[in-house]
C-alpha positions as CSV (number, residue, x, y, z in Angstrom):
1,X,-45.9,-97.6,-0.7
2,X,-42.9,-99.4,0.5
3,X,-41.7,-99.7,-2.8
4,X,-41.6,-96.1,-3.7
5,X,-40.0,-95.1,-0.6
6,X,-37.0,-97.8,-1.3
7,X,-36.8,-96.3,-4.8
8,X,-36.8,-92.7,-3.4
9,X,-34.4,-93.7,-0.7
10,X,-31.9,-95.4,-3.4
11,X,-32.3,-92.0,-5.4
12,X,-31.5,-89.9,-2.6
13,X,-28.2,-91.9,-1.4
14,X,-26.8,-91.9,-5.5
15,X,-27.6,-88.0,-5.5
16,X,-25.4,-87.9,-2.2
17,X,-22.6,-90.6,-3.5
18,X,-22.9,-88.5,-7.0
19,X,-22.2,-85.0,-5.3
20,X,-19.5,-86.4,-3.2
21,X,-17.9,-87.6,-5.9
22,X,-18.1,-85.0,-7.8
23,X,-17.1,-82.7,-4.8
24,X,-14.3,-83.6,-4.3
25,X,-11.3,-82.1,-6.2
26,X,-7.3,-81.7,-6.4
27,X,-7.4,-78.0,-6.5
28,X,-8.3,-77.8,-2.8
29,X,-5.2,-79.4,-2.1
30,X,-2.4,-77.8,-1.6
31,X,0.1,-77.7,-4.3
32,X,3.8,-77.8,-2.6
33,X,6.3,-76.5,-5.5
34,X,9.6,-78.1,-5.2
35,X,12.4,-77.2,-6.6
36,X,15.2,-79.3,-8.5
37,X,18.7,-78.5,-6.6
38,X,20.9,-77.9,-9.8
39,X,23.7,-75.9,-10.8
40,X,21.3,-73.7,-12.2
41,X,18.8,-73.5,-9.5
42,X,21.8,-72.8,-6.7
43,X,23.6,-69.9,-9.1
44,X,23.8,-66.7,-7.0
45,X,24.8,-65.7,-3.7
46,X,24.3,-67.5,-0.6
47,X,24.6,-65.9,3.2
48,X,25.0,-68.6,6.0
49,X,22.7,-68.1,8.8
50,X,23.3,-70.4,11.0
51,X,25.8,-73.1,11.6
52,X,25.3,-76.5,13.8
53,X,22.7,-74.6,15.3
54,X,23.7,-71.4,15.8
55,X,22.6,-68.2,14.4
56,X,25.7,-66.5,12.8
57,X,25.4,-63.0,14.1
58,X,27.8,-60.1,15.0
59,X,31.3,-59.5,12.5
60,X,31.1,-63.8,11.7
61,X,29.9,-64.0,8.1
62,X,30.4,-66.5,5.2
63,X,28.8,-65.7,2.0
64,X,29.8,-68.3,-1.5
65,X,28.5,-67.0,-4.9
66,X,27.7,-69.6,-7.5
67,X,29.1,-69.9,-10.6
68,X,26.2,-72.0,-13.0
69,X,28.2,-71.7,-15.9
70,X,32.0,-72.7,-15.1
71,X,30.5,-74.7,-11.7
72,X,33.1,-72.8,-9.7
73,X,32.1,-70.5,-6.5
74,X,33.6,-67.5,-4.5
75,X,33.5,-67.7,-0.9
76,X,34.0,-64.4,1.2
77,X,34.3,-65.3,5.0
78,X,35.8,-64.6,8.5
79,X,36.2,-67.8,10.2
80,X,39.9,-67.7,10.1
81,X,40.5,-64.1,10.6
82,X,39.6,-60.9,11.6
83,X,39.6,-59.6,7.4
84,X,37.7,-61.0,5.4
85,X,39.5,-63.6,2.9
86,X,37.9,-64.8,-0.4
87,X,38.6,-68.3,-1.3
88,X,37.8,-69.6,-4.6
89,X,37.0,-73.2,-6.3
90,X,34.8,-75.5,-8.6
91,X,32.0,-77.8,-7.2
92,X,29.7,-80.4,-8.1
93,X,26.7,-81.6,-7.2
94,X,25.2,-85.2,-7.7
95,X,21.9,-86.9,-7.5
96,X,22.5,-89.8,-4.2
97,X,20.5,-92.6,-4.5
98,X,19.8,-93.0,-0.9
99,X,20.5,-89.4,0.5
100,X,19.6,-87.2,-2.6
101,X,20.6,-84.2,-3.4
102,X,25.2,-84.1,-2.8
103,X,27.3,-80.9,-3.2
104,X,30.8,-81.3,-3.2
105,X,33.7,-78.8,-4.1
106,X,37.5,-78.4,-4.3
107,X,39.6,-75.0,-3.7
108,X,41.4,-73.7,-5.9
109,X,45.6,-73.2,-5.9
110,X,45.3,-77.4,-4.8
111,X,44.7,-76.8,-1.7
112,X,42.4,-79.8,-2.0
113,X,39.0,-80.4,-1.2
114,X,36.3,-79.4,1.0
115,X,36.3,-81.5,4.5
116,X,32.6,-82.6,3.7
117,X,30.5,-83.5,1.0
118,X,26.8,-82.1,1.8
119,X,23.5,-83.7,1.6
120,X,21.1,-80.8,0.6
121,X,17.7,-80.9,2.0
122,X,14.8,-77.8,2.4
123,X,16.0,-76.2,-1.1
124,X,13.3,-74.2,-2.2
125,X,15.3,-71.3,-4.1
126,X,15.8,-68.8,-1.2
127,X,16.6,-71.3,1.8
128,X,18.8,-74.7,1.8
129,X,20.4,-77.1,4.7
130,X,23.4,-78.6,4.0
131,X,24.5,-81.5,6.5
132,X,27.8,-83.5,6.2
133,X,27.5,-86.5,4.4
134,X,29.8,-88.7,7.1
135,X,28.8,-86.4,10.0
136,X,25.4,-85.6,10.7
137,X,26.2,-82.8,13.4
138,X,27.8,-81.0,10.9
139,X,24.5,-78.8,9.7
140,X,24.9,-75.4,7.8
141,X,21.7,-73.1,6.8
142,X,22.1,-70.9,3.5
143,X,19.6,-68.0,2.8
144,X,20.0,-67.0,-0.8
145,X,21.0,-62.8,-0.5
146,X,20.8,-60.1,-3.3
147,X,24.8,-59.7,-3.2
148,X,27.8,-59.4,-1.1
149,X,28.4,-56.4,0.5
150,X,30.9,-54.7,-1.3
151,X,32.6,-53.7,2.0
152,X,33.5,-57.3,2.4
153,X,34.4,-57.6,-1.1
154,X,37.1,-54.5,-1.1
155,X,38.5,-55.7,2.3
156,X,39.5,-59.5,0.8
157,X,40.9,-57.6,-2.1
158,X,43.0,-55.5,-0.3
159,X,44.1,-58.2,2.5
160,X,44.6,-60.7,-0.3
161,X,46.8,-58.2,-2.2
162,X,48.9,-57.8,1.2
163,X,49.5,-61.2,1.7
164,X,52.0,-64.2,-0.1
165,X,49.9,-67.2,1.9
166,X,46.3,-68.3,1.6
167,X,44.8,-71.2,3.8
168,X,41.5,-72.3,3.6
169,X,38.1,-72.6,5.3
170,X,37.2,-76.1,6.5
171,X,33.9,-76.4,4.1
């Protein structure tokens, strides 16, 4: 009698072990897509949201559109001034052993080079965090946007074609 309830015992706990086993699954998990931060992967228009903390909000705006194919951007902003001014350039982006993902860009017209280059974190197609490479206070948020408003677009034009001088954001 002992015997028998050893064996049934032994049955019972390789039914349980079996059924765990086979339980237990990858599809429960969830599966977190992430996204390669490429030229590709970045083309389009970008708003900033916030910047070293701040929500951008009222007339202050900065939007850059990405160029995939030439690597080049347009940046429509208001830092500077009261109009908006569109500043133009090529970037690059590089793959940082230790950091990760780098974005780096010049202007156009040499007026050299942006102030930073970026480590890029949280980039998931519609949302990315740039943070200065040599200065980790400098933080900028990016929400990816359908377009620039073509309000902003018609004022740079028309304040670019009534000025001679053009000086540049501090990227």
């Amino acid at each position: 009698m002992e015997t028998r309830i050893k064996t049934i015992f032994r049955a019972i706990l390789l039914l349980v072990i079996a059924f765990n086993l086979t339980s237990c699954s990858d599809d429960d998990d969830e599966k977190v897509e992430t996204v390669a931060f490429t030229s590709t992967t970045i083309h389009g228009t970008w708003q900033l949201t916030q910047w070293n903390g701040q929500e951008l909000t009222g007339s202050v705006y900065c939007y850059i559109d990405f160029d995939r194919s030439y690597k080049t951007f347009k940046m429509y902003q208001n830092f500077d001034s009261m109009y908006a001014r569109c500043i133009t350039g090529s970037f690059s982006i590089e793959k940082d052993d230790y950091v990760g993902d780098v974005i780096s860009g010049k202007y156009d017209f040499d007026n050299g080079a942006w102030n930073h280059d970026y480590i890029v974190t949280g980039f998931d197609n519609t949302t990315m965090t740039w943070t200065a490479k040599d200065d980790s206070s400098e933080v900028s948020v990016y929400q990816r946007c359908d377009e620039i408003p073509q309000d902003i677009i018609s004022q740079a034009r028309d304040e670019f074609s009534s000025t001679t001088t053009r000086s540049i954001l501090p990227l």
